[in-house]
Wavefront OBJ file of the C-alpha trace (Angstrom):
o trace
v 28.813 28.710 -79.873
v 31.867 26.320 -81.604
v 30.520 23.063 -81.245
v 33.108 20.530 -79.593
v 32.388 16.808 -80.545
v 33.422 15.084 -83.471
v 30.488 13.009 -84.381
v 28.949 10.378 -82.094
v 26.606 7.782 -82.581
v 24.243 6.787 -79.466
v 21.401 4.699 -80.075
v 20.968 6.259 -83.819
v 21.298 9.752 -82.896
v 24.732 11.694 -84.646
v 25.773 14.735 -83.432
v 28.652 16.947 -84.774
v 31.992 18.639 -83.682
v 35.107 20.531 -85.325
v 37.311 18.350 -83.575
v 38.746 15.167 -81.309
v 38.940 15.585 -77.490
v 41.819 13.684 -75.910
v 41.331 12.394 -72.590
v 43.937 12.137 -70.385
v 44.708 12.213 -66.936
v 46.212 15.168 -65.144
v 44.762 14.761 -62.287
v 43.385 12.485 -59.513
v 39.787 10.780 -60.359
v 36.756 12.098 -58.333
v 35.450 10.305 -55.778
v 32.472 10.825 -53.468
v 29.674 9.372 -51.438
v 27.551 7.087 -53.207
v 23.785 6.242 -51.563
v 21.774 3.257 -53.351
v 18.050 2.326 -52.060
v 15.029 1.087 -53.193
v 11.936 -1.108 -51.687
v 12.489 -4.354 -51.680
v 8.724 -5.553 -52.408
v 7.621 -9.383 -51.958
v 5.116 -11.988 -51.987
v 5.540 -14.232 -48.798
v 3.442 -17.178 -49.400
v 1.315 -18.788 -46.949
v 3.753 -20.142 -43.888
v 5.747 -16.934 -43.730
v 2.379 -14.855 -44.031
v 0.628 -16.596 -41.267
v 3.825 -15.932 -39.087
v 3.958 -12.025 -40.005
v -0.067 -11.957 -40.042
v 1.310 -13.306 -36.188
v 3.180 -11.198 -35.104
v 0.943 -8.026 -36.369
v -1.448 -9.097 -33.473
v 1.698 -9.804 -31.008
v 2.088 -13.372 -31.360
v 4.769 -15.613 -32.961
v 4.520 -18.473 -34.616
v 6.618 -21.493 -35.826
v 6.612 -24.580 -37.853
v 6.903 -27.934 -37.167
v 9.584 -29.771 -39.641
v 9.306 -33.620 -40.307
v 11.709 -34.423 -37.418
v 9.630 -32.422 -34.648
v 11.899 -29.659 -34.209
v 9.883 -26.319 -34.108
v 11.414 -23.492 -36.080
v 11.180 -19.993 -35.473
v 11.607 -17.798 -37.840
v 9.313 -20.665 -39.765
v 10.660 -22.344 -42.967
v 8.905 -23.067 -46.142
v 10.294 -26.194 -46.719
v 11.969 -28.732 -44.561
v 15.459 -29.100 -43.951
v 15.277 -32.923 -44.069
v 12.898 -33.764 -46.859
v 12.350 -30.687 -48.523
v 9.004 -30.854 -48.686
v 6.556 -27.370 -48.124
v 5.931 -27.284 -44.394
v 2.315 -25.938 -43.147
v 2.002 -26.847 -39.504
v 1.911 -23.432 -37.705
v 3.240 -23.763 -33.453
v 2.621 -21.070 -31.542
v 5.836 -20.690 -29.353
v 6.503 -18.102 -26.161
v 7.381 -14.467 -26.245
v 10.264 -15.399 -23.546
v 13.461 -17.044 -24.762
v 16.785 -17.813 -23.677
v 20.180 -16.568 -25.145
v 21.998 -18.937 -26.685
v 25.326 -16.625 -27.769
v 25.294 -13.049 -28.403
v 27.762 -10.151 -29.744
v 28.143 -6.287 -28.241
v 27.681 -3.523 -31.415
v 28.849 -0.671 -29.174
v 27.945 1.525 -32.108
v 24.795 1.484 -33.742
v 24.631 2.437 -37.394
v 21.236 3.645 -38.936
v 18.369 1.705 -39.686
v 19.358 -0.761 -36.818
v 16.663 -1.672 -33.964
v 18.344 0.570 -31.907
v 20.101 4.217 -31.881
v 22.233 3.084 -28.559
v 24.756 0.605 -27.937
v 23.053 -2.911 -27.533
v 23.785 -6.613 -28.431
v 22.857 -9.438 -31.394
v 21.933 -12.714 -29.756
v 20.665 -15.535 -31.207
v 17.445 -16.404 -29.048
v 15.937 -19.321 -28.548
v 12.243 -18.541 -27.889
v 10.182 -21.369 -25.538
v 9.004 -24.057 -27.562
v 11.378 -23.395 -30.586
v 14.403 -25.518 -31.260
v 16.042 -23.104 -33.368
v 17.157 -19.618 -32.701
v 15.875 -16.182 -33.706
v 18.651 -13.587 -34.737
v 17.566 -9.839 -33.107
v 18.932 -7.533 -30.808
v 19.075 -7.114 -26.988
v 18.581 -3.999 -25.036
v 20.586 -5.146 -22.346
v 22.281 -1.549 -21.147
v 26.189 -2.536 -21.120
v 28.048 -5.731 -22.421
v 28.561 -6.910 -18.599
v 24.877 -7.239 -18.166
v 24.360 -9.917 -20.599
v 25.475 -13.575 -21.149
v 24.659 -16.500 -22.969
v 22.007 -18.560 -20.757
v 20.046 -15.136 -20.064
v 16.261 -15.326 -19.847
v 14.805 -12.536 -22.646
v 11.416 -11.050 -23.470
v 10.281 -9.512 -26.973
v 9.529 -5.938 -26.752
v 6.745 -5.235 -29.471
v 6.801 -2.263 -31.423
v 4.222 0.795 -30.766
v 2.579 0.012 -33.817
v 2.564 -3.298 -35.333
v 2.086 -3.339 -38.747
v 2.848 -7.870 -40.062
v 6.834 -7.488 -40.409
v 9.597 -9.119 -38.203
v 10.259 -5.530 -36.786
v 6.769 -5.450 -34.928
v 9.532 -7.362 -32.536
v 11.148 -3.864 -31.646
v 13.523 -5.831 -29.717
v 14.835 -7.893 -26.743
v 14.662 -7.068 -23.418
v 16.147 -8.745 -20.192
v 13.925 -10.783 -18.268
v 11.122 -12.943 -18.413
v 7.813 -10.454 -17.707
v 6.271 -11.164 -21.212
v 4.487 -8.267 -22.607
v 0.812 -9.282 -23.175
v -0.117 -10.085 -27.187
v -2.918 -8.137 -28.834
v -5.969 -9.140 -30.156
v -7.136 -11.198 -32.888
v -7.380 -8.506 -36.227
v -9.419 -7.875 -38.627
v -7.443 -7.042 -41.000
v -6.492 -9.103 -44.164
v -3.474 -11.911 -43.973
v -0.605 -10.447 -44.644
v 0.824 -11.529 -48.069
v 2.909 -9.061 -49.396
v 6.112 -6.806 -47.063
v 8.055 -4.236 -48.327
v 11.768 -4.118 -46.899
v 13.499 -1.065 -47.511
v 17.344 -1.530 -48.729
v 19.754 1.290 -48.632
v 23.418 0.876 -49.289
v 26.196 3.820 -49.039
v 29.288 2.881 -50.646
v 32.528 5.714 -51.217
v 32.569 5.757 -55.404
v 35.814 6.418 -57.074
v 34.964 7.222 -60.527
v 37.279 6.266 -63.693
v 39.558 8.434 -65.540
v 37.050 8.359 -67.862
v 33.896 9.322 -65.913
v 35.940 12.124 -63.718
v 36.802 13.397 -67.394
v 33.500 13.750 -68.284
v 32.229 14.951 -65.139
v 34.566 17.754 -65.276
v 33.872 18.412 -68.519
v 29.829 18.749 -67.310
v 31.007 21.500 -64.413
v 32.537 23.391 -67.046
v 29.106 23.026 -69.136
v 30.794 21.000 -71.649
v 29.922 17.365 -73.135
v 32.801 14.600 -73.709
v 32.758 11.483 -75.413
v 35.415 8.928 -76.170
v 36.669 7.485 -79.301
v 38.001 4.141 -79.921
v 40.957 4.817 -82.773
v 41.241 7.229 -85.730
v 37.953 6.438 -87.205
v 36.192 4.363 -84.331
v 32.961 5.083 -82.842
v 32.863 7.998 -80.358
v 31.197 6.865 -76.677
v 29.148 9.142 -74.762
v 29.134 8.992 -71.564
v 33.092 8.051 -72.513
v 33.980 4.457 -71.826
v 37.731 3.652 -71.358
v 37.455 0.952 -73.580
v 35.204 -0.210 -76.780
v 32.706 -2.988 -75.256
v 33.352 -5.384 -78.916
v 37.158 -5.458 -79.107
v 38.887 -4.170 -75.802
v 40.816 -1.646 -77.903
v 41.471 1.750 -75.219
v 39.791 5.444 -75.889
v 40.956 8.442 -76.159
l 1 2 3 4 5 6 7 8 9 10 11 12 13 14 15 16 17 18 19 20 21 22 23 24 25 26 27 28 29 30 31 32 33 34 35 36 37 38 39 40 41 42 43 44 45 46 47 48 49 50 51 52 53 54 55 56 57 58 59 60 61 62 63 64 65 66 67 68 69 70 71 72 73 74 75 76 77 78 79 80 81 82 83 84 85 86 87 88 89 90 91 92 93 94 95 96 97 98 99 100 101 102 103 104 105 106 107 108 109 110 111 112 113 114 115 116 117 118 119 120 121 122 123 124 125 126 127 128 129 130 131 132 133 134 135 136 137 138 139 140 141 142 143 144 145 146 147 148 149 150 151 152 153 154 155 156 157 158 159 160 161 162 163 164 165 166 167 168 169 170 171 172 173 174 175 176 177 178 179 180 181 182 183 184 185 186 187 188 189 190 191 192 193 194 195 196 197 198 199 200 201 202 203 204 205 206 207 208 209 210 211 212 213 214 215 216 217 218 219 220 221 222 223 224 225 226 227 228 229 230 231 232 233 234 235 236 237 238 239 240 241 242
């Protein structure tokens, strides 16, 4: 088989071709769906790990800040003074809405698979709200100033979804026992991201060339270095390939 490339240098290897390869641009750039994910792993020191360690065994927890005010989710370090904050408050269960907004259409990996709304909730004994979502069956059957109860998960595992969700009403579920388990200290938060890619000139070019079981670089000038996959410009000096 002819080979194709004139030569390229990548990262010290050279290989060789009979001739250039022009890129142009006859026709539209691909584009496609583009999915990006990974696990978020972290270390969540000791206030936010008593308050997941918490909620594992159906209980939630806040922190007292150096004004009084309880909050809920708990912060390291206080608002005022910015000093680390360490005394835990258990709070209720039950809460009140404070304001809210209908998602009439869920998208995946949200608390629920049917329409339902985000409130901020003030839980009793907290003085600031908790961000989470409200199964409250229609967009006429909630308003801000309605009484709401968590609504643990089947299985809770020390992560702020062990609070499934909201529900209307103030019948608190009952919290679990004490565990056994370790503190939590460590969550893992998975993060997953679809974006619609449009690829350059440049990498449609070459993607092309990949479908038709072909490899194509770029070069920058006459006698300029040859880029593989192609960039449409050299990195150093801005100058265009071709």
């Amino acid at each position: 088989m002819k080979p194709f490339l004139e030569p390229v240098l990548l990262e010290g290897v050279t290989a060789s071709s009979s001739g250039p390869t022009l890129i142009d641009h006859p026709e539209p750039p691909l584009s496609a769906p583009l999915t990006l994910s990974f696990d978020y792993t972290r270390s969540v020191g000791p206030t936010l790990g008593e308050f997941f360690t918490a909620l594992r065994e159906r209980r939630i927890l806040g922190v007292r800040g150096s004004d009084g005010r309880v909050h809920v989710p708990p912060a390291d370090y206080d608002p005022v003074t910015y000093e680390p904050l360490g005394e835990m408050v258990p709070v209720s269960a039950v809460g009140t809405v404070a304001s809210w907004t209908w998602q009439p259409e869920p998208l995946p990996g949200q608390p629920l698979d049917r329409p339902f709304a985000w409130a901020l909730i003030k839980l009793d004994g907290a003085d600031t709200p908790l961000l989470h979502a409200v199964d409250a069956g229609g967009p006429d059957k909630i308003k801000t100033g309605a009484r709401v109860h968590v609504h643990w998960a089947e299985e809770t595992v020390g992560a702020i979804t062990d609070i499934a969700y909201f529900k209307l009403g103030e019948d608190a579920e009952p919290p679990g026992e004490p565990s056994e388990q370790d503190p939590v200290k460590m969550i893992v938060t998975p993060v997953s991201l679809t974006i619609q890619h449009t690829a350059s000139h440049e990498e449609s070019a070459y993607l092309r060339a990949i479908a038709e079981g072909k490899l194509l670089g770029a070069r920058t000038g006459a006698k300029g270095k040859v880029y593989f996959p192609p960039h449409g410009a050299d990195p150093a000096t801005g100058q265009p390939t071709t």
